[in-house]
Each structure stands twice: as structure tokens, then as C-alpha cells.
VOPAGU-2260 file (C-alpha; in pm, 1 decimal, decimal comma):
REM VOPAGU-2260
SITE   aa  ch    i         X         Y         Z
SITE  UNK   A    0   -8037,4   -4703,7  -10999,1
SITE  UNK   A    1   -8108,7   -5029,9  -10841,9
SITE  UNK   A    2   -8086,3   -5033,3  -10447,9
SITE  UNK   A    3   -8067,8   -5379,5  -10200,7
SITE  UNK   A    4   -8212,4   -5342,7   -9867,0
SITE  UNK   A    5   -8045,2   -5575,2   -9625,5
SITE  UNK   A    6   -8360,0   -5774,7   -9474,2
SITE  UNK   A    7   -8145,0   -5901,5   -9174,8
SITE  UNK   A    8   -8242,6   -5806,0   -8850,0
SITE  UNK   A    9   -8094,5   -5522,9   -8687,9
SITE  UNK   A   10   -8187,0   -5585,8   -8376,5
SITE  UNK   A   11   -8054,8   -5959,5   -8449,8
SITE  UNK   A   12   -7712,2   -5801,6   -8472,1
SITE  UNK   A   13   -7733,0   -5506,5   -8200,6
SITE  UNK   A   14   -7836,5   -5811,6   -7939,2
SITE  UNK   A   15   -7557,2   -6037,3   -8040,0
SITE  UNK   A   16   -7286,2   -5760,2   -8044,9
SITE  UNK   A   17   -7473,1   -5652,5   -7669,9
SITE  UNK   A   18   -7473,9   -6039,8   -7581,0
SITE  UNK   A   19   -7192,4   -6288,7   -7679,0
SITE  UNK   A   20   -7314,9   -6571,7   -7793,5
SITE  UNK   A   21   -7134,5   -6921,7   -7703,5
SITE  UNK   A   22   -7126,6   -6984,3   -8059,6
SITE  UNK   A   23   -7156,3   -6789,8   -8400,7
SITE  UNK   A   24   -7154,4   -6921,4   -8713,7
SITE  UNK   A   25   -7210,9   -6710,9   -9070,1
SITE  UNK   A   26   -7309,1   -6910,7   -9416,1
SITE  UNK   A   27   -7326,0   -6746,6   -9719,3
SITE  UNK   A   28   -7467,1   -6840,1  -10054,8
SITE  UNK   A   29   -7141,4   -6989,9  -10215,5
SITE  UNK   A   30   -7084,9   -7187,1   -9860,0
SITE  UNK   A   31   -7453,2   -7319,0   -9853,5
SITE  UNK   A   32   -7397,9   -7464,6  -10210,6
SITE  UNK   A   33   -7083,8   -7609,7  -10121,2
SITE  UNK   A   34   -7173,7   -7798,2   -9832,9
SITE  UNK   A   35   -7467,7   -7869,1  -10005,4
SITE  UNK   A   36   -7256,5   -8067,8  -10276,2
SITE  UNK   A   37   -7034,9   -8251,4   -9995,8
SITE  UNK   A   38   -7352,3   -8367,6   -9871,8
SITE  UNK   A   39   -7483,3   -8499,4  -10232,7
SITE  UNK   A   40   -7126,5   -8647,8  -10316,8
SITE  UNK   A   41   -7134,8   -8868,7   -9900,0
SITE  UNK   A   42   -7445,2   -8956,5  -10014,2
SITE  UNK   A   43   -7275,6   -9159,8  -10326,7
SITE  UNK   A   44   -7046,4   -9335,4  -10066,5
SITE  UNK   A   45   -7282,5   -9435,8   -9789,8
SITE  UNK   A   46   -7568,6   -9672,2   -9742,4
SITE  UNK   A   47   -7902,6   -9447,1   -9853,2
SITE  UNK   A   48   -8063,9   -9559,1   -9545,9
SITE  UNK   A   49   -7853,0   -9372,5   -9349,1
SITE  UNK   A   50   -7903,8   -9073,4   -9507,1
SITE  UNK   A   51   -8291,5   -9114,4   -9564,3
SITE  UNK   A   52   -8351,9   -8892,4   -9262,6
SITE  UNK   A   53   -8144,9   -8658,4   -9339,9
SITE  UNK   A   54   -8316,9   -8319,0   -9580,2
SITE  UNK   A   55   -8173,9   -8293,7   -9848,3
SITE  UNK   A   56   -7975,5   -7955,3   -9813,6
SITE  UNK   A   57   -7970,5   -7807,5  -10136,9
SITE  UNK   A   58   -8367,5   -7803,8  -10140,8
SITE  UNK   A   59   -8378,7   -7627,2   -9833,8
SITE  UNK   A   60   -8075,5   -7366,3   -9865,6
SITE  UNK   A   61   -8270,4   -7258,1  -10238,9
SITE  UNK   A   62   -8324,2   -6865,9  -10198,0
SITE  UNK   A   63   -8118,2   -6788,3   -9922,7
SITE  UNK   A   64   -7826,8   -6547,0   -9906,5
SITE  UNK   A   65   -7697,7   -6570,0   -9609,0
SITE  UNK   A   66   -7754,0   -6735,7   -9240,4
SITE  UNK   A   67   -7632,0   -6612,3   -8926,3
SITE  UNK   A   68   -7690,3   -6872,0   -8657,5
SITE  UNK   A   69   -7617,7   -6764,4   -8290,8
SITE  UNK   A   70   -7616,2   -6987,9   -7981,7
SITE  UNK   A   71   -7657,0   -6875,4   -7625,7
SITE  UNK   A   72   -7569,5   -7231,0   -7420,3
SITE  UNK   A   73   -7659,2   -7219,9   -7044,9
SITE  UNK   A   74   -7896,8   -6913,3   -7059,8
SITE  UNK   A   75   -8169,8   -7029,9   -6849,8
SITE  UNK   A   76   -8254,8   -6811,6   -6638,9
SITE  UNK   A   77   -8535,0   -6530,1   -6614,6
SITE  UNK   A   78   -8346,8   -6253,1   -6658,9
SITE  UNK   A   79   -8206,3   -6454,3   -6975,5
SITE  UNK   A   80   -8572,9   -6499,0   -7074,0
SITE  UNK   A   81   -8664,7   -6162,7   -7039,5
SITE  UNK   A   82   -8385,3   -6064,8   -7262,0
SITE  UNK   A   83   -8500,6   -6287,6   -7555,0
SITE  UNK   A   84   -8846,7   -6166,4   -7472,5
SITE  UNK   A   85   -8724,9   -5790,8   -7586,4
SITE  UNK   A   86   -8549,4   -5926,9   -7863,6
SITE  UNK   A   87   -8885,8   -6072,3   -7992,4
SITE  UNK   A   88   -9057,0   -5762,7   -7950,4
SITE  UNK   A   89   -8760,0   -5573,5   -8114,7
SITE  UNK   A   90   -8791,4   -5789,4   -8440,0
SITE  UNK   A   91   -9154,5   -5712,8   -8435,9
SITE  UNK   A   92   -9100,2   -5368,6   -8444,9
SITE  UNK   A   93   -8878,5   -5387,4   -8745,4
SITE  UNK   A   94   -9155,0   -5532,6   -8940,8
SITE  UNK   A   95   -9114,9   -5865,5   -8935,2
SITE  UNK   A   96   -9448,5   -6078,5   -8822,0
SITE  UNK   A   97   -9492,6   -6398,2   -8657,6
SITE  UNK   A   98   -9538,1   -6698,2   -8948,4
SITE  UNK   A   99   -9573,4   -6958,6   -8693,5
SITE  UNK   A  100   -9486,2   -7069,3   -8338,2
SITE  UNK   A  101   -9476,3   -7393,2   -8187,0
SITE  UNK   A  102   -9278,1   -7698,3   -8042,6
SITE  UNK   A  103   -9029,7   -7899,9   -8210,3
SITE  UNK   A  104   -8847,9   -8187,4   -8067,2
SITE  UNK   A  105   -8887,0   -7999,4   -7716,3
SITE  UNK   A  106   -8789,4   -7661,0   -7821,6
SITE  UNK   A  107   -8989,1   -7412,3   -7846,8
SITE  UNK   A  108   -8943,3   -7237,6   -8175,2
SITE  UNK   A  109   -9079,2   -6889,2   -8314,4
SITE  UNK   A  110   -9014,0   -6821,9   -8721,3
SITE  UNK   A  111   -9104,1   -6458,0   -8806,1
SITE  UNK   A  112   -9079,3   -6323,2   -9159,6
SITE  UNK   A  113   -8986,5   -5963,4   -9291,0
SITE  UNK   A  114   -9187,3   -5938,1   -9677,9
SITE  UNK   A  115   -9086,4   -5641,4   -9948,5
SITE  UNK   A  116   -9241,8   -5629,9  -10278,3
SITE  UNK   A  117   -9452,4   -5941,0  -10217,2
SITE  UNK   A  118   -9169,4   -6132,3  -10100,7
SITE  UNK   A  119   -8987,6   -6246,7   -9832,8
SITE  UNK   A  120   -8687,5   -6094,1   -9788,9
SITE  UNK   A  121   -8556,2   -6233,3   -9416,5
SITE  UNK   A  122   -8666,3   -6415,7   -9151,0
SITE  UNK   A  123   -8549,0   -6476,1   -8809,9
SITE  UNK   A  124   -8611,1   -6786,6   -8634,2
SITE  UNK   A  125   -8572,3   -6799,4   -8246,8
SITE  UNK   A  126   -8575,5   -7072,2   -8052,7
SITE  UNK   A  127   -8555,1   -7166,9   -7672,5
SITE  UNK   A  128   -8429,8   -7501,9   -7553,0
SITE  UNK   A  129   -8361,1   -7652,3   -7248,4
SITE  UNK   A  130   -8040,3   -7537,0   -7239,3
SITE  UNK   A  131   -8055,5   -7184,3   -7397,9
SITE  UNK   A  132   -8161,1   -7032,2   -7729,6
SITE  UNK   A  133   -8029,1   -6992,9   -8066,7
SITE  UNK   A  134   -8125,8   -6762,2   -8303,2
SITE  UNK   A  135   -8119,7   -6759,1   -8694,6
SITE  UNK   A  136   -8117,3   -6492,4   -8871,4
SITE  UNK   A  137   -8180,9   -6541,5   -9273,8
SITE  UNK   A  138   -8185,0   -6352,4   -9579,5
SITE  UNK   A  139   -8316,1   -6469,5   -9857,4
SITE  UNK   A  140   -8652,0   -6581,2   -9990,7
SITE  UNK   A  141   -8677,2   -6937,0   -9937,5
SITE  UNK   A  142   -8991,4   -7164,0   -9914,8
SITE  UNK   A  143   -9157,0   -7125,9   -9581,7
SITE  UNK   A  144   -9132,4   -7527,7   -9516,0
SITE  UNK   A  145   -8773,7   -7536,5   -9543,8
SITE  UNK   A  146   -8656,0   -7296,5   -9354,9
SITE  UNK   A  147   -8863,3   -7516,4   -9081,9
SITE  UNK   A  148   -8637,3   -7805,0   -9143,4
SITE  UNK   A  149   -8323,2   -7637,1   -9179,8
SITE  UNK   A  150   -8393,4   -7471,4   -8850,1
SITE  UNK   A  151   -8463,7   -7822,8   -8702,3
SITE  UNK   A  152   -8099,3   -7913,4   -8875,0
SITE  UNK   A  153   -7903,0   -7665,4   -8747,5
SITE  UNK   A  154   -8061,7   -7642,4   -8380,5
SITE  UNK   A  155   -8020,9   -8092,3   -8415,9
SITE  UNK   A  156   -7717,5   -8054,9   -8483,1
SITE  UNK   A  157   -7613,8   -7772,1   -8196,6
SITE  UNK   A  158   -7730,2   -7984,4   -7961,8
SITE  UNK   A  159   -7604,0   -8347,2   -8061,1
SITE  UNK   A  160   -7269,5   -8203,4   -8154,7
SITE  UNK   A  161   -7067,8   -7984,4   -7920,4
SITE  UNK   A  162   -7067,9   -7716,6   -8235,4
SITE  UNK   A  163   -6748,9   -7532,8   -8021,1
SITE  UNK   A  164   -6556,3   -7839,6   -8036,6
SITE  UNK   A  165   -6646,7   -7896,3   -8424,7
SITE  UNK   A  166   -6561,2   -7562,3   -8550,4
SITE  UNK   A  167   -6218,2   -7502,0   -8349,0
């Protein structure tokens, strides 16, 4: 008998069902690859200079299962930060341990990783802004380095695009 351990955070979840976030979005495997290949096919119609920035998606979504992605807009203040603060701690506690904390583009961003069997089987990436936080919460094994730049992607794209607006 063959058994799965899901290596998404429960504390993750037990926060955002304690805390609404402002936004929630869920991506699963067969989602990631799909967008993935809308992105690949716009790239055939556009000018490649616009898209040179832009990671190329299917690299970085290789090994995942599935992202949660959970923004808090306008949670600024101390009792907000305290709250994250526990949340940090809480992830800790499940075993997950900080890969690497630091800023990016302003925002101060914390990955931590959860390993089994010489692998890594989740990680959770939290991230305060000026504006709030957003947390991801991935399972999967994907390469450390990409899960840096699709963190930067998805937080980019919270904040340049009113994500509420683009999902109703």
C-alpha cells in the first residue's frame, strides 16, 4: 500500500479559513499546464520582445501539484503583522524551514520548504508588501529558483492588476 502525504500547510489553511483573504486563487497541475500553453501559443502572435521579460511558465510550474495563492490587501497594521508573525512560526512548527529570506522589488519575501524522503514536498512562500501580504502555498517538488520567480509573477501581477476585478 502506497500512501500520499499532503505537504500543504495546515496552518496555511487553518489561517485563511480564520482570516478571509481579499483574494484566493487555487491552480492545479492540469490548470498550470494549460495556462502554461496559452502563454507559449501568445508568444507565436506577439513581438518576442515583449515577452522577453516574461519566465517562461512551463519551466517554472515543472513539479508542482498544486498552488494556493492568498492575498490579504490593506493589512497593514501591527496587529495584522503580528498575525503573519504567528503564522510564520506556525509553518515552522510543521516542519517546514526557512530556504531563504530577503527583498524583492520592495517586498519582503520569506520561502520556507517542507522535505520527505530527500525531497521537497511543499513550500510556502510569504510575503509582506506595502499594502498587505500574500501567501503561497505549493505542493510539489519544483526547482528552488523557480518557485522564486513564479512567486515574483504572481505577487507582480497582484499588484499591477486589480486580481478581484480580473477574476470576477
Amino acid at each position: 500500500m502506497v500512501s500520499f502525504a499532503t505537504a500543504q500547510s495546515k496552518h496555511v489553511e487553518r489561517f485563511r479559513k480564520d482570516h478571509k483573504p481579499t483574494t484566493s486563487l487555487f491552480f492545479y497541475k492540469s490548470t498550470l499546464k494549460m495556462y502554461a500553453r496559452m502563454q507559449q501559443s501568445l508568444q507565436g502572435q506577439f513581438d518576442a520582445e515583449e515577452f522577453s521579460e516574461m519566465p517562461q511558465l512551463a519551466e517554472m510550474i515543472d513539479g508542482i501539484e498544486k498552488i494556493k495563492f492568498f492575498l490579504y490587501e490593506d493589512w497593514t497594521s501591527q496587529q495584522d503583522r503580528q498575525l503573519f508573525e504567528k503564522l510564520t512560526e506556525d509553518v515552522r512548527s510543521e516542519g517546514y524551514e526557512e530556504l531563504m529570506s530577503g527583498r524583492v522589488e520592495g517586498n519582503q519575501m520569506s520561502v520556507f520548504m517542507k522535505e520527505g524522503r530527500s525531497r521537497p514536498q511543499g513550500f510556502v512562500v510569504i510575503v509582506r508588501m506595502e499594502t498587505g501580504y500574500s501567501i503561497i502555498d505549493i505542493e510539489g517538488y519544483p526547482n528552488v529558483n523557480k518557485i522564486m520567480k513564479l512567486s515574483n509573477l504572481i505577487n507582480n501581477s497582484s499588484n499591477s492588476l486589480n486580481l478581484s476585478e480580473a477574476i470576477k
